[in-house]
C-alpha positions as CSV (number, residue, x, y, z in Angstrom):
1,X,95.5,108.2,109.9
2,X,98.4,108.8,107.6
3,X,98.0,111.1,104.9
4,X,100.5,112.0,101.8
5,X,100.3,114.9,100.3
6,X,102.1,115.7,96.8
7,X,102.5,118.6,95.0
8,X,104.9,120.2,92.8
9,X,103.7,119.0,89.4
10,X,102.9,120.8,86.5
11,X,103.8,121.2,82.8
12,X,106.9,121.9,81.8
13,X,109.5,121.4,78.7
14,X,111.1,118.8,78.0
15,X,115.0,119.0,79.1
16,X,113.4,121.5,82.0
17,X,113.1,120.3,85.9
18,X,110.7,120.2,88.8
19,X,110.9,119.3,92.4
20,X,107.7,117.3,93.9
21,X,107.4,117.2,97.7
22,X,105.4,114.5,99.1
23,X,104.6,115.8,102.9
24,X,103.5,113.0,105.4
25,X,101.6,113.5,108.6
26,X,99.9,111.1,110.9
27,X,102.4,107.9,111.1
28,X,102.4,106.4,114.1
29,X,104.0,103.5,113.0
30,X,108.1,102.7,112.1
31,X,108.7,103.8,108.5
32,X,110.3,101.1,106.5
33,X,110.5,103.1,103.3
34,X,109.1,106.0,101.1
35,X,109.2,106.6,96.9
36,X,107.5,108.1,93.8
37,X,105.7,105.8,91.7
38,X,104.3,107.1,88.7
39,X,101.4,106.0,86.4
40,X,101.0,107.2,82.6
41,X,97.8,106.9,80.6
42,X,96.9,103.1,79.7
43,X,100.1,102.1,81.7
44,X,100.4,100.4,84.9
45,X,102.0,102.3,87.9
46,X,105.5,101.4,87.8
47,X,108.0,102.4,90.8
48,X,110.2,105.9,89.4
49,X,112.6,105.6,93.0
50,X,112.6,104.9,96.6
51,X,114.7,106.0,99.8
52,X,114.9,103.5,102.7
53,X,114.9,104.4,106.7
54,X,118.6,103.5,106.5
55,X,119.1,106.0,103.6
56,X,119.9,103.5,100.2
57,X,118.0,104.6,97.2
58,X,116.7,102.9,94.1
59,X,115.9,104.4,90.8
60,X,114.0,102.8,87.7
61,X,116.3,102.7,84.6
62,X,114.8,105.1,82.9
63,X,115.5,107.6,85.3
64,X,118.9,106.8,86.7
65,X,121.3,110.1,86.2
66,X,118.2,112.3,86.1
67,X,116.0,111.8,89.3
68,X,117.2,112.0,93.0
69,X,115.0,111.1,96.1
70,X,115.4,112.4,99.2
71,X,113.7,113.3,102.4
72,X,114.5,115.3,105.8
73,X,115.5,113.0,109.1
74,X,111.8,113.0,110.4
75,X,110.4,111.5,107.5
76,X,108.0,115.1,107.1
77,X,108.9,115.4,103.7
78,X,110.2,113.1,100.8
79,X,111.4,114.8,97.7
80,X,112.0,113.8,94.3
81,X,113.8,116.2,91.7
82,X,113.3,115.5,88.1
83,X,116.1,116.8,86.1
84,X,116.3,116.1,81.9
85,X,112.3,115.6,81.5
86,X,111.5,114.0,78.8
87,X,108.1,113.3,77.3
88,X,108.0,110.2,78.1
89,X,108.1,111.3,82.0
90,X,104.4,112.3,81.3
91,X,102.5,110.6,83.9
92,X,100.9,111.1,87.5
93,X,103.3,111.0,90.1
94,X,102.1,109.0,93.6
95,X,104.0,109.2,96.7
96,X,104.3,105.9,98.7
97,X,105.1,104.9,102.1
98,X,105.5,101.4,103.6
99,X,105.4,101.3,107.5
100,X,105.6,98.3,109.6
101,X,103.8,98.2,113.2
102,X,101.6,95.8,115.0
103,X,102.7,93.0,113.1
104,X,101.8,94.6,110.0
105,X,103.2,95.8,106.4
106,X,101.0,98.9,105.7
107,X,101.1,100.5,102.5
108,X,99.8,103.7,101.7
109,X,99.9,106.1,99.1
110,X,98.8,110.1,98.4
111,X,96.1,110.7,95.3
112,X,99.0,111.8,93.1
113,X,100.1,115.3,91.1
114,X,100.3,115.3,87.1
115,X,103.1,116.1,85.5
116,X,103.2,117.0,81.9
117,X,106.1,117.5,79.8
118,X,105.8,118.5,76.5
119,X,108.3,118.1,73.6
């Protein structure tokens, strides 16, 4: 059984930084991709960034020049530095991961840590 783990979040300024680790365990299966999605109050989740198997990365807009994802080469561990928080970054952050196996696309996702930034 897969499971994500994240942690890292907290409350913090805004123009301050924090690092969220999402560690994996249990995939048995080839991993396509891994990412951050986040989910404010009222708001749907929206995808924050992602890191494929062959190493591209994709960032929302509106975090683009703040945010890097990254992970270590056995896929233990997928990071995402926040850099510049802004209010508006408020939200809980999920960790994702998309595996393929068995002729399946499987999905799966950690129960998420809150960040808070205040202004």
């Amino acid at each position: 059984q897969v499971q994500l783990v994240e942690s890292g979040g907290g409350l913090v300024q805004a123009g301050g930084s924090l690092r969220l680790s999402c560690a994996a365990s249990g995939s048995m299966f080839s991993i396509n991709a891994m990412g951050w999605y986040r989910q404010a109050p009222g708001k749907q989740r929206e995808l924050v960034a992602v890191i494929t198997s062959g190493g591209s990365t994709h960032y929302a807009d509106s975090v683009k020049g703040r945010f890097t994802i990254s992970r270590d080469n056995a896929w233990n561990t997928v990071y995402l530095q926040m850099n510049s928080l802004k209010a508006e970054d408020t939200a809980v952050y999920y960790c994702n991961q998309e595996a393929f196996g068995l002729g399946s696309r499987m999905i799966y996702w950690g129960k998420g840590t809150l960040v808070t930034v205040s202004s």
